[in-house]
C-alpha positions in Angstrom: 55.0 21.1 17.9 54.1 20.1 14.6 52.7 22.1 11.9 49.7 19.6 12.0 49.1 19.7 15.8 49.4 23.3 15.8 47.0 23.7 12.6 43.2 23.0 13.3 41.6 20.6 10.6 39.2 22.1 8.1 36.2 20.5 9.5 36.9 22.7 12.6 37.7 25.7 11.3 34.1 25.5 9.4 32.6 24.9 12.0 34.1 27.8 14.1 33.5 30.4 10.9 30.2 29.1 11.2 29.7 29.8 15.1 30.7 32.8 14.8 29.4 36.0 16.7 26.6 37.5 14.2 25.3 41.5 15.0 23.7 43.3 12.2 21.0 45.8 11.7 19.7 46.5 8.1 17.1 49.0 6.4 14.8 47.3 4.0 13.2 48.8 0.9 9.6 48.2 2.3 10.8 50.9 5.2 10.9 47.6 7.9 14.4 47.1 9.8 15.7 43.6 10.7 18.0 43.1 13.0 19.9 39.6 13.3 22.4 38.1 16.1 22.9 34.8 17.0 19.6 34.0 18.8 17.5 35.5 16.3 16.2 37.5 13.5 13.6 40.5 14.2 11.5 42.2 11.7 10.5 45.6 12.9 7.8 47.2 11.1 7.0 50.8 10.2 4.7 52.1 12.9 2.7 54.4 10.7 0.8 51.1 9.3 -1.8 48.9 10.4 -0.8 45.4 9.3 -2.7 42.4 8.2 -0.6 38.8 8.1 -1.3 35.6 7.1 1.1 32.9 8.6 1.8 29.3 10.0 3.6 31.0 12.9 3.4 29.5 16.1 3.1 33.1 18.0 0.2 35.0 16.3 -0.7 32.2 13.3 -3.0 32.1 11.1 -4.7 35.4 10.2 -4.6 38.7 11.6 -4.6 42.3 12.0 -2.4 44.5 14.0 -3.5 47.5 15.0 -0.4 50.9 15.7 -2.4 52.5 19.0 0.6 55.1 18.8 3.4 56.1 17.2 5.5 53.7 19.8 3.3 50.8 19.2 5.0 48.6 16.0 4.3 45.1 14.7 7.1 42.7 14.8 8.3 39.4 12.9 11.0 36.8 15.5 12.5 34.0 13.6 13.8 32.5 17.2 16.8 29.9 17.4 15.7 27.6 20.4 18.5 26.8 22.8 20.2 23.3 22.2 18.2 22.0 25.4 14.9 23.1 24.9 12.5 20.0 24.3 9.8 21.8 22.8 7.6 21.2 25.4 8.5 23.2 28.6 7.9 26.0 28.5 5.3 25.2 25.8 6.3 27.0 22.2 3.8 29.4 22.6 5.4 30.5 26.1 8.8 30.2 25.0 8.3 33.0 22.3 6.1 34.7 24.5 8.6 35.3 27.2 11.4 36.1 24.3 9.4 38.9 22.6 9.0 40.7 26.2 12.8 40.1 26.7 13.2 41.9 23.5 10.9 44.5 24.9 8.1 44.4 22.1 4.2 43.7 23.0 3.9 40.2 22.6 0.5 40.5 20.8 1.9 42.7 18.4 4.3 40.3 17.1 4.1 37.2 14.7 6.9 34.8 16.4 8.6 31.6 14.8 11.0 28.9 15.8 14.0 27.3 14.4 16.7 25.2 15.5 18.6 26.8 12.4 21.9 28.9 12.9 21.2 32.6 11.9 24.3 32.1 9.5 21.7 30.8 7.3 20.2 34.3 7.0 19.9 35.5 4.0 17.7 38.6 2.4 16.3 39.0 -1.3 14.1 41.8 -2.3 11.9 43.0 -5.6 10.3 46.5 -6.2 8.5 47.7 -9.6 5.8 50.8 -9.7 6.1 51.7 -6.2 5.4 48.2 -4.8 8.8 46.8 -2.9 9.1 43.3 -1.3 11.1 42.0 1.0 12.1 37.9 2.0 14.2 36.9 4.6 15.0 33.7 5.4 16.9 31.1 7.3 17.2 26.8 6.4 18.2 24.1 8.0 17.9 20.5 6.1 18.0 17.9 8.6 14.3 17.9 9.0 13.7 17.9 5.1 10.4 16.5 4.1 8.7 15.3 0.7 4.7 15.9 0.4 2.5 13.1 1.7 5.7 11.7 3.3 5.1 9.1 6.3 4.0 10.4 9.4 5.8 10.9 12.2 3.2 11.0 15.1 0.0 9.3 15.2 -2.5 12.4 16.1 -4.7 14.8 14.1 -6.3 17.1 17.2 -3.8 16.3 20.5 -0.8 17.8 21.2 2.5 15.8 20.9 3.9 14.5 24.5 6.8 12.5 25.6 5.2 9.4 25.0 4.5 9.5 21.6 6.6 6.7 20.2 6.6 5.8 16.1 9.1 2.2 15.8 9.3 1.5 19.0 11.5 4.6 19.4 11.1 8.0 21.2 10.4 10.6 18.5 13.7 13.0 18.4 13.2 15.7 15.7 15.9 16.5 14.3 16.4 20.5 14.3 16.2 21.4 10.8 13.5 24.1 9.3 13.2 26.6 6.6 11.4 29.7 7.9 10.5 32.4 5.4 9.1 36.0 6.3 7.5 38.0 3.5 6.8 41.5 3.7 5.0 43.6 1.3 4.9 47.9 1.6 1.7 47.8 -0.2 -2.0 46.5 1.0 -3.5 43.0 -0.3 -6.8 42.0 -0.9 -7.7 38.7 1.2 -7.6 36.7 -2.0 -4.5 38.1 -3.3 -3.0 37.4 0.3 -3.6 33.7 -0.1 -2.3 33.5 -3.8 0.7 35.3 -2.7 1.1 33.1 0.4 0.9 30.2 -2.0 3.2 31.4 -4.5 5.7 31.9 -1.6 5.7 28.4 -1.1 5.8 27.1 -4.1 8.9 29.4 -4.7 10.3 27.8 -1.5 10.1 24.4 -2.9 11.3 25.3 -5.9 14.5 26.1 -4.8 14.7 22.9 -2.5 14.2 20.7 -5.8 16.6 22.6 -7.6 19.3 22.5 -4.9 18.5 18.5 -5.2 17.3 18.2 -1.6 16.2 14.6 -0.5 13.2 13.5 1.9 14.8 12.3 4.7 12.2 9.6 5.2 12.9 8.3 1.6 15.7 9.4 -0.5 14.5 8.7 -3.6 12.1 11.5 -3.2 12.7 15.3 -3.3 12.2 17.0 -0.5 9.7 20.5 -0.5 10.9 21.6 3.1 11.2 20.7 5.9 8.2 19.6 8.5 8.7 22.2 10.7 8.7 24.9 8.1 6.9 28.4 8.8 6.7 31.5 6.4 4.6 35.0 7.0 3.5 37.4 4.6 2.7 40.5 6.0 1.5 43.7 4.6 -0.4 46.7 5.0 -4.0 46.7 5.2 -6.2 48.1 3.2 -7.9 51.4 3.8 -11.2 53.2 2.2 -10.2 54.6 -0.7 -6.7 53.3 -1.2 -5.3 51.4 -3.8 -5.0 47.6 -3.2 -3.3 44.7 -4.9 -6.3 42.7 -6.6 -4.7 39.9 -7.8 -1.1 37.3 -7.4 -1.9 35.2 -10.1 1.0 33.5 -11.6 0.4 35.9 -14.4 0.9 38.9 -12.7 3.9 40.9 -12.3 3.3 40.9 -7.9 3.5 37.4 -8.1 6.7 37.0 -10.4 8.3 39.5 -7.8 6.9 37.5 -4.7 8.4 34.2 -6.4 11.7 35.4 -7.3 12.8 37.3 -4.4 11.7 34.1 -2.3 13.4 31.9 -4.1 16.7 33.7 -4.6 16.7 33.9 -0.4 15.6 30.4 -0.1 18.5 29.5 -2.5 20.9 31.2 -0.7 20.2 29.8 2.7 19.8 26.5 1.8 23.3 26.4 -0.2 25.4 27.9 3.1 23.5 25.4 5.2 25.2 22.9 2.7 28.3 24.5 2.2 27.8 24.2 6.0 27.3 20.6 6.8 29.3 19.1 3.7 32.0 22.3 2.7 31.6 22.5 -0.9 28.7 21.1 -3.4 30.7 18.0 -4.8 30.7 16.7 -1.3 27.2 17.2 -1.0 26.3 15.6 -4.8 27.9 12.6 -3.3 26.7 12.3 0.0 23.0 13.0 -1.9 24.2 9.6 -4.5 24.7 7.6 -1.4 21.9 7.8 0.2 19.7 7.5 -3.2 22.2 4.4 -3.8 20.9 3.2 0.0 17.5 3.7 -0.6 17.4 1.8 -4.2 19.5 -1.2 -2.0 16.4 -1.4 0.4 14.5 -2.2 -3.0 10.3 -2.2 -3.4 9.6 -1.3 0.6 7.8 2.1 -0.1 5.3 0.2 -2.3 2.6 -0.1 -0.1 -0.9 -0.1 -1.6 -2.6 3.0 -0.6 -5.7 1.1 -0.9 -6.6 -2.9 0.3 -6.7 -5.2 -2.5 -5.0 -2.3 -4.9 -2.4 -3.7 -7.0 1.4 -2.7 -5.6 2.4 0.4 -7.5 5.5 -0.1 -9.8 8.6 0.3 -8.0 10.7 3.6 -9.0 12.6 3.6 -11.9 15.6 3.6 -9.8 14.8 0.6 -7.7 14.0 -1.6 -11.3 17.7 -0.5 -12.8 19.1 -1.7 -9.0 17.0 -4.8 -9.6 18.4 -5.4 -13.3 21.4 -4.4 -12.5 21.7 -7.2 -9.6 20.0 -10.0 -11.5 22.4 -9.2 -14.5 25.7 -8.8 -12.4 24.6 -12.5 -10.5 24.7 -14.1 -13.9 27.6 -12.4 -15.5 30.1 -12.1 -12.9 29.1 -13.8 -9.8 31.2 -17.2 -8.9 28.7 -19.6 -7.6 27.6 -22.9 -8.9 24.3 -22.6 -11.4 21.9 -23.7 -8.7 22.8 -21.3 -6.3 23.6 -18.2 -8.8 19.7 -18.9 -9.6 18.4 -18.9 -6.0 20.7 -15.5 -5.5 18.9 -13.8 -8.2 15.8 -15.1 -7.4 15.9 -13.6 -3.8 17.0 -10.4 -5.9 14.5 -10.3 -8.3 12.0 -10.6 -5.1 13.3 -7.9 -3.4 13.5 -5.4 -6.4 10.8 -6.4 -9.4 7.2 -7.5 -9.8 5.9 -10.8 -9.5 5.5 -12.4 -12.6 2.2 -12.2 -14.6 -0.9 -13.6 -12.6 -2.2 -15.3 -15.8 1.4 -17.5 -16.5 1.9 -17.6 -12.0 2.6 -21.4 -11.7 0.7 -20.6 -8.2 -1.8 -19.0 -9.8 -2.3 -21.5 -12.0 -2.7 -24.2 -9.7 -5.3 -22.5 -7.5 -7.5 -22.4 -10.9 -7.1 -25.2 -11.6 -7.9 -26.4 -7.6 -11.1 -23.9 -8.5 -12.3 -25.7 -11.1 -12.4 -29.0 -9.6 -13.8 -28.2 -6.4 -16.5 -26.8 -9.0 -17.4 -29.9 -10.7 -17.0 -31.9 -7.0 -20.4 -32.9 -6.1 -21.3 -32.0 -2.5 -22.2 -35.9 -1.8 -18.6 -36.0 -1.7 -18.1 -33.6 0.5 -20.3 -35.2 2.9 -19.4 -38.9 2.7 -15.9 -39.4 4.6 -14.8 -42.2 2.8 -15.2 -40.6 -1.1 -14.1 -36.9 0.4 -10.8 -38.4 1.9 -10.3 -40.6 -2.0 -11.2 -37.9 -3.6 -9.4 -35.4 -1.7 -5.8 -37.9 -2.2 -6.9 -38.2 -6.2 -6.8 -34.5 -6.4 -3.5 -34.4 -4.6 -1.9 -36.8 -6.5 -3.3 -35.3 -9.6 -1.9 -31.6 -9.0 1.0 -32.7 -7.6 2.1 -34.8 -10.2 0.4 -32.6 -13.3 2.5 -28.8 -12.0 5.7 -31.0 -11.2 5.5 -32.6 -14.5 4.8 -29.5 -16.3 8.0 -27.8 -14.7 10.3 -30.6 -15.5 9.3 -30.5 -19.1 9.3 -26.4 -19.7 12.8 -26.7 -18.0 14.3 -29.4 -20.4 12.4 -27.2 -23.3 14.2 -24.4 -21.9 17.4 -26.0 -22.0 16.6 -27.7 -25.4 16.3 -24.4 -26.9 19.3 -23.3 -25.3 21.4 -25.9 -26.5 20.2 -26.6 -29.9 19.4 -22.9 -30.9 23.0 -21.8 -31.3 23.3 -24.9 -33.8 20.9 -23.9 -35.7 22.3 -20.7 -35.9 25.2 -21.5 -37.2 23.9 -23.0 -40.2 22.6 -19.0 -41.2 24.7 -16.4 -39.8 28.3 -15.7 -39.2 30.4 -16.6 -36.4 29.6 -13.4 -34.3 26.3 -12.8 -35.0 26.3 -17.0 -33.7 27.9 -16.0 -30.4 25.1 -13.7 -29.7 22.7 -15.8 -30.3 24.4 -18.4 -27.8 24.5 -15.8 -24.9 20.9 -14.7 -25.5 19.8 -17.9 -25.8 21.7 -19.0 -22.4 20.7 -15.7 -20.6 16.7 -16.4 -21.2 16.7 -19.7 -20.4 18.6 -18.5 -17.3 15.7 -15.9 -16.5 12.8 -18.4 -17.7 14.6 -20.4 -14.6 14.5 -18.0 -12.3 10.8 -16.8 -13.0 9.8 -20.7 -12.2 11.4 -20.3 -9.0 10.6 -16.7 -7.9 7.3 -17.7 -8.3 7.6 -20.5 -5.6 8.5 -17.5 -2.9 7.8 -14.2 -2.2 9.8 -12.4 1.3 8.9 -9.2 -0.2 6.0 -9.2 -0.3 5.2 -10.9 2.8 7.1 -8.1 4.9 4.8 -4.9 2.6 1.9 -6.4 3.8 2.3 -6.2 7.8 3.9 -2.7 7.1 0.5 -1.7 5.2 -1.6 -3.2 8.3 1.0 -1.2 10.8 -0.1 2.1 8.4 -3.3 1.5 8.8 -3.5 1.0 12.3 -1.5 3.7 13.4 -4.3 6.4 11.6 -7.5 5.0 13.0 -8.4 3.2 9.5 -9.8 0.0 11.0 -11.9 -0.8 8.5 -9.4 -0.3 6.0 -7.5 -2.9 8.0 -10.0 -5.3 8.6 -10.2 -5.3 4.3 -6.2 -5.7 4.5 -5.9 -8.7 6.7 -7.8 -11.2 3.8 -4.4 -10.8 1.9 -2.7 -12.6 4.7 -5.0 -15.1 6.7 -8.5 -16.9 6.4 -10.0 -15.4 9.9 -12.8 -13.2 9.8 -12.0 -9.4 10.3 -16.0 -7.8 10.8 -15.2 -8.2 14.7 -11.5 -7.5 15.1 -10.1 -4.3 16.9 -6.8 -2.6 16.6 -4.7 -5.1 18.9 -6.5 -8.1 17.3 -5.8 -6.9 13.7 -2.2 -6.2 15.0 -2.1 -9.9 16.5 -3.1 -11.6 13.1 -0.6 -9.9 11.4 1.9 -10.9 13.1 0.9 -14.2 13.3 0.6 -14.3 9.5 3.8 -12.9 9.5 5.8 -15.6 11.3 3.3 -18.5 9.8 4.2 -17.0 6.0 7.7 -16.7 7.0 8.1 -20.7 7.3 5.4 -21.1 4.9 5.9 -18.8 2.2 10.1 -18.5 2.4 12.1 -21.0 4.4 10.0 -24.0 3.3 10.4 -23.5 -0.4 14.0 -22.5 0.2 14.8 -25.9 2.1 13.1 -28.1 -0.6 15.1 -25.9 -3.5 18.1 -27.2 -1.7 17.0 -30.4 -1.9 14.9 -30.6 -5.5 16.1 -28.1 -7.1 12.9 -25.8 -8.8 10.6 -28.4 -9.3 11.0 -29.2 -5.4 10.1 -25.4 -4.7 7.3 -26.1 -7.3 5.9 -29.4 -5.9 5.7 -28.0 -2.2 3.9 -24.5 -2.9 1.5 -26.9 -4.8 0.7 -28.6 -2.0 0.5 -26.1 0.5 -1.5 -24.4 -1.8 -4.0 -26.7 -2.1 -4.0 -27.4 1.8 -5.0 -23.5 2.1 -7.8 -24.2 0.1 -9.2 -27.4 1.1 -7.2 -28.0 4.6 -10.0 -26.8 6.8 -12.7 -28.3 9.5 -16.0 -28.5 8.3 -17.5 -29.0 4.4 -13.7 -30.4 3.2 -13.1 -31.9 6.5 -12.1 -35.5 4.8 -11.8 -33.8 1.6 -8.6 -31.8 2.6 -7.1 -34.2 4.9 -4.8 -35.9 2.7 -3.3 -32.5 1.5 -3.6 -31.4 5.1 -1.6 -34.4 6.5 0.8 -33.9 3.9 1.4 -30.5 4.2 2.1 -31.0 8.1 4.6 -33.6 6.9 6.9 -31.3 4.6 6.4 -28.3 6.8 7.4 -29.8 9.8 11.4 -29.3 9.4 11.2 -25.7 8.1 8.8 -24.7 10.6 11.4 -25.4 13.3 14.0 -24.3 11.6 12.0 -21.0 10.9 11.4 -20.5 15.0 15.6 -20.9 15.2 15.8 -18.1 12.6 13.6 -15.9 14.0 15.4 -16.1 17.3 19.0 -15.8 16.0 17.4 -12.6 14.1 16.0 -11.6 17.5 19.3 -11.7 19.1 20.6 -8.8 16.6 17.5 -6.8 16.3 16.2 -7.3 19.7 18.8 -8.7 22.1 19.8 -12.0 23.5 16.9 -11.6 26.4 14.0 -11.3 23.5 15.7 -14.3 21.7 16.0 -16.2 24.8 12.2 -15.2 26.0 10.9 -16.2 22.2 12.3 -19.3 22.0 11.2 -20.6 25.7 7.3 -19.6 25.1 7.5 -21.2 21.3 8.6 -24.8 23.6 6.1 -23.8 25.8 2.8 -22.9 24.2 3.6 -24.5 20.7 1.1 -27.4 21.9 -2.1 -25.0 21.6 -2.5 -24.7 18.1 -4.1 -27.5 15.8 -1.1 -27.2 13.7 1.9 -29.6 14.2 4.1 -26.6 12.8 2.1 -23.5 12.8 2.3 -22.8 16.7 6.3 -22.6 16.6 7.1 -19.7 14.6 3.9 -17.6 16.2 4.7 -18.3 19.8 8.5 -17.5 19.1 6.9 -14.3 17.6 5.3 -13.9 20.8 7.7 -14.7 23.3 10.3 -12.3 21.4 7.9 -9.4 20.9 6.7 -9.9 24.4 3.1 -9.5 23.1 0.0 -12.0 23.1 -1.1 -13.4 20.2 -4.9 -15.4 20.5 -7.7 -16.5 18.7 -10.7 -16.5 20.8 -11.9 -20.4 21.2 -8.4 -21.8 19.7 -4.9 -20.7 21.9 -3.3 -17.4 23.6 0.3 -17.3 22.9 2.4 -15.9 25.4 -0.4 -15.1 27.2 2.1 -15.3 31.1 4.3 -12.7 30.4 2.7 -10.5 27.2 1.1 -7.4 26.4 -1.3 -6.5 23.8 0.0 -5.9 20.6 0.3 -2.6 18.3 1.6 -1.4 15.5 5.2 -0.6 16.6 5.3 -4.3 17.1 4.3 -5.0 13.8 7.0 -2.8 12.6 9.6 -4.6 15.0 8.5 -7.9 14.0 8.8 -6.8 10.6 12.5 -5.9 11.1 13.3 -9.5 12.6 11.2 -11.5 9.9 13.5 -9.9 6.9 16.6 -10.2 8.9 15.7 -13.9 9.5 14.7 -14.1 5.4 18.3 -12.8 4.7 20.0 -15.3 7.1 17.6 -18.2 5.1 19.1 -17.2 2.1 23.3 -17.3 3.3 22.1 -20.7 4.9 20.7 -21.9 1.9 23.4 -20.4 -0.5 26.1 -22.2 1.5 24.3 -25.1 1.6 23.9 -25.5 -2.4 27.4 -25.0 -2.7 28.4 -27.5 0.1 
C-alpha cells in the first residue's frame, strides 16, 4: 500500500480527535463539581445550600428555588447532548430530560436540565473570584443554528407547540443542531434584581464574544449573529437568608458584574473557537468560508429590504449590497464586451436588483402620472359622461402623453450625448492633454448612467418580487390588517373584505400580472425601440391603470385601454412561457406542464385579452385557486386555497423567469 491509502486525510483525523471518548470530573471554586462525558455535562451543587436560579432551561425554567431536605438531597445543572435520532418531539423535551436525570440517579425536580445537539468537546470552563465571591461559567457551542436579533422566523406560532406539520417555504422545518448553552453559578446569594442584571449581563457577554469571533446569522449573512435560537444559559446561586449578606446590585458598574461578564465571555470564546477550529480546522478557513457567504448574500442584492411598515419607504440597502451594486454597474461599463445597447440593459437589470429607484420627483413614471393627475383635474365631468367626448378626449390625452414623454426622452438623450461629444472639445481648448482625457471618460461614463437611469425607470423586478415577500410576512403572523394596507401597492381591488387566502390570491395574481406588465413588456419593446420604446410603453400602461377602468372613465380610458391590450398582448404570452420554463426548474416538469394547460384553459374568464395568461399559469403551476368574486376562479378543477408558502414559491419562479427575460433579451440585442 501506498503511504496515501494507508494515511487517513486530515479532515478524518479531526473529525475522529474530535469524537473522541471524553470522562472528566473537576472541583470548581464555588465548591460545585462538574462532571463531563460524551452525553453530557452535570453541575452538581453543594448540598449545604438552598439555591435560587433563574433560567431558559427547558427542565425547571424560568425561576426557582431548590430546597436541600438532607444532606443527600443536591441541586443539579444537565447540559444534555440529544441522540442523532431524536426529533424533539417524542418523547417530548421535557420527558426526555426527565427520564435522563433519573438515569443519572438525581431527583428530577431538583435539577435545572438543558439540551444541545452540541459535542461536549465544546466544553469549556472560565471562572472569576474577588472578596470572597467566586464564579463559575461553563459552557458548550454549536454554530449551525446561529441567529441575529429580530431575525425572520422560522415557525408561524406564538402560544402552540411546534408539530410535524409546521412547514415555512413549502419545506418541512429541520433545525439544524447547533446551540450555545451557558450555566452560571455564583457561591454567594443575589437579590431578585441583581439576579436579572446578572442574567442579562451573561448574555450580553455571550453575544459579545459571538460578534467578536465574526459569527454570521444564518438566515442573512450580512448580519452578526448573537447566538443561536436554541440558546439556554442558568444562573444559579445561593439564596438569601435573614441576616446574611447579599449581592445588591450587577450594574455594569460594579465589580460582580465585570466578573460575571468576563468569565462568560472567556468560556463562550473558547467554545465557540474549537467548534470552528472544529468545522473549518483553522481560523483562515473560517475567515474565508465567513467572506463567501457575505459575498453570497451581497449577490442576492436588496431582498431583505422589506418595509416593516405598509406604505414605508424601503430602507436603504446595506452598505455592502450598494458597493456590490457599484461595483457591477461599473465593471458592465468598463470591462464587459457587449454592444452599447445591451451593456445598458445589463446594468439596468443590475442597478434594479442592487440600488434605489431613482428620485420620485425626476421618475419619468412619476412624472407622467402627474401630469395624467392634473388633467383628469381640469376634465369636466360632462366629459366623463358623454361617450362620444370621453372616448375623443380620452385618444387626445393619449396622444398627447405619449407623444410629449417620448419626445422629452429622445431630446434629454441627444442632449446627453451632445454634452458628451462636444464637452471633451471644449476641454481641450483649457486644460492639458491628461486633464482632457478625464474629462472625456467622465463625460462618457454620465451620459452612460443618465441612460441607464431613463431606462431603469421603465422597470422594476426588484421590487415587484419585495412586495409579495412583505404580504407573505404578513400573512404568516396574523397581521391581516397590515396586509390588507399592503396589497394597494400592487393592485386596485379593495382589501376591507379580504381574508388570509384572498390577500394570498391577489398577490400572486399581481405578481404574475406585474411580471408581464412591469418587466417582460418593457424589456421586449427595449429590444425593439431602444429606451424611448421602454419609455413610450410604461406611459401607456400607465395611463391605462389610471383611466382603463368600467364605470366614470368607461369611454374615457378606452383608447389607452385598447391600446394597452394591443402592445401587451405579445409579452403577456411570452410571460406565461416564462413562467413555465421557470416552473420546470423550480417546481418540476408536472407543475410546468399543469400551469401551462389551465392558462389555455381558463385564460378566457378574465376581461383582459392578456391579463388571464400569466395568472392562470400562476395557478395551474402553484396548484392553487386564484378568484375574484363576480369576475373568474382560476384553476378552480384541480386547486387549493392559497397561502403564504405559495407566495414565497411563486416568488422563486417569477425572479427565475425575470432572469431568463433578461439572457433572452441580451441575446436578442446582440443578434
Amino acid at each position: 500500500q501506498s503511504s496515501a491509502s494507508r494515511c487517513p486525510s486530515f479532515a478524518v483525523l479531526r473529525q475522529q480527535q474530535f469524537g473522541r471518548m471524553i470522562q472528566k470530573k473537576t472541583n470548581l471554586s464555588t465548591g460545585a463539581t462538574v462532571s463531563v462525558n460524551n452525553d453530557r455535562v452535570r453541575v452538581d451543587l453543594p448540598t449545604s445550600n438552598t439555591y435560587q436560579s433563574i433560567s431558559s432551561a427547558i427542565l425547571n425554567g424560568g425561576c426557582q428555588v431548590f430546597e436541600t431536605s438532607s444532606s443527600t438531597c443536591s441541586t443539579h445543572v444537565i447540559n444534555y447532548k440529544v441522540p442523532s435520532t431524536y426529533d424533539g418531539l417524542n418523547p417530548s423535551p421535557q420527558s426526555l430530560l426527565a427520564n435522563f436525570a433519573k438515569k443519572e440517579q438525581v431527583d428530577p425536580n431538583n435539577t435545572v436540565g438543558m439540551l444541545t445537539a452540541a459535542s461536549m468537546e465544546t466544553f469549556s470552563h472560565s471562572s472569576r473570584s474577588a472578596m470572597g465571591v467566586s464564579i463559575d461559567v461553563i459552557v458548550t457551542a454549536g454554530l449551525s443554528n446561529s441567529r441575529s436579533s429580530g431575525a425572520a422566523a422560522d415557525f408561524f406560532m406564538i402560544s402552540e407547540d411546534y408539530t410535524p406539520d409546521d412547514d415555512v417555504d413549502g419545506q418541512k422545518q429541520e433545525m439544524k443542531p447547533g446551540t450555545i448553552n451557558t450555566i452560571i453559578i455564583v457561591n454567594a446569594p443575589l437579590t431578585q434584581g441583581a439576579q436579572v442584571e446578572a442574567y442579562a449581563i451573561a448574555i450580553e457577554a455571550k453575544c459579545n464574544a459571538c460578534v467578536d469571533h465574526n459569527v454570521a446569522c444564518a438566515k442573512d449573512s450580512t448580519k452578526f449573529a448573537m447566538g443561536t435560537g436554541t440558546d439556554c444559559a442558568v444562573l444559579i446561586s445561593e439564596r438569601p437568608i435573614r441576616g446574611q449578606q447579599v449581592i445588591k446590585y450587577a450594574g455594569k458598574h460594579t465589580l460582580f458584574a465585570e466578573m460575571i461578564g468576563q468569565a462568560v465571555y472567556e468560556a463562550t470564546s473558547k467554545a465557540i473557537m474549537t467548534n470552528i477550529l472544529h468545522l473549518h480546522y483553522n481560523y483562515a478557513t473560517y475567515t474565508i468560508h465567513r467572506w463567501s457567504r457575505t459575498f453570497v448574500a451581497s449577490m442576492m442584492g436588496a431582498m431583505p429590504l422589506i418595509p416593516p411598515k405598509p406604505m414605508m419607504p424601503i430602507p436603504r440597502a446595506p452598505l455592502n449590497v450598494v458597493f456590490m451594486g457599484i461595483s457591477k454597474v461599473l465593471t458592465i461599463y468598463f470591462f464587459v464586451p457587449l454592444p452599447d445597447k445591451a451593456k445598458l440593459l445589463f446594468a439596468a437589470v443590475a442597478w434594479d436588483r442592487y440600488l434605489r429607484e431613482p428620485p420620485l420627483t425626476c421618475h419619468p413614471v412619476c412624472i407622467a402620472g402627474s401630469m395624467i393627475s392634473a388633467c383628469l383635474s381640469r376634465t369636466p365631468d360632462r366629459v366623463y359622461n358623454n361617450p362620444f367626448m370621453g372616448f375623443t378626449f380620452g385618444l387626445v390625452l393619449l396622444i398627447f402623453m405619449f407623444s410629449t414623454m417620448t419626445l422629452g426622452a429622445w431630446i434629454f438623450i441627444e442632449c446627453i450625448d451632445v454634452i458628451s461629444m462636444k464637452g471633451p472639445t471644449f476641454a481641450r481648448e483649457y486644460m492639458s492633454g491628461y486633464y482632457n482625457s478625464l474629462i472625456e471618460h467622465a463625460l462618457n461614463l454620465l451620459a452612460w448612467i443618465l441612460k441607464l437611469l431613463l431606462l431603469k425607470s421603465t422597470f422594476s423586478l426588484q421590487l415587484l418580487c419585495i412586495l409579495p415577500l412583505q404580504m407573505a410576512k404578513f400573512i404568516e403572523r396574523g397581521q391581516i390588517d397590515d396586509a390588507r394596507g399592503q396589497l394597494c401597492w400592487l393592485c386596485s381591488r379593495d382589501p376591507s373584505t379580504l381574508g388570509p387566502s384572498d390577500l394570498a390570491g391577489a398577490t400572486l395574481e399581481s405578481l404574475s400580472e406585474n411580471l408581464s406588465d412591469g418587466f417582460v413588456a418593457p424589456l421586449f419593446w427595449y429590444v425593439l425601440f431602444g429606451p424611448i420604446g421602454a419609455l413610450g410603453y410604461r406611459v401607456i400602461n400607465t395611463l391605462d391603470s389610471r383611466v382603463g377602468y368600467r364605470g366614470k372613465y368607461e369611454w374615457f380610458g378606452k383608447p389607452s385601454a385598447r391600446l394597452d391590450d394591443v402592445i401587451n398582448y405579445i409579452p403577456a404570452r411570452i410571460t406565461t412561457v416564462l413562467l413555465a420554463l421557470s416552473a420546470s426548474v423550480t417546481l418540476g416538469r408536472r407543475s410546468a406542464w399543469r400551469g401551462l394547460q389551465i392558462a389555455w384553459k381558463d385564460q378566457h374568464q378574465c376581461e383582459s385579452p392578456n391579463a388571464g395568461w400569466p395568472m392562470a399559469c400562476f395557478a395551474g403551476l402553484l396548484g392553487v385557486q386564484l378568484k375574484k368574486e363576480g369576475a373568474y376562479c382560476l384553476g378552480a378543477t384541480s386547486g387549493k386555497e392559497p397561502t403564504p408558502v405559495d407566495i414565497r414559491a411563486g416568488h422563486r419562479v417569477a425572479e427565475l423567469a425575470g432572469g431568463i427575460t433578461l439572457v433572452i433579451a441580451i441575446v436578442a440585442v446582440i443578434s
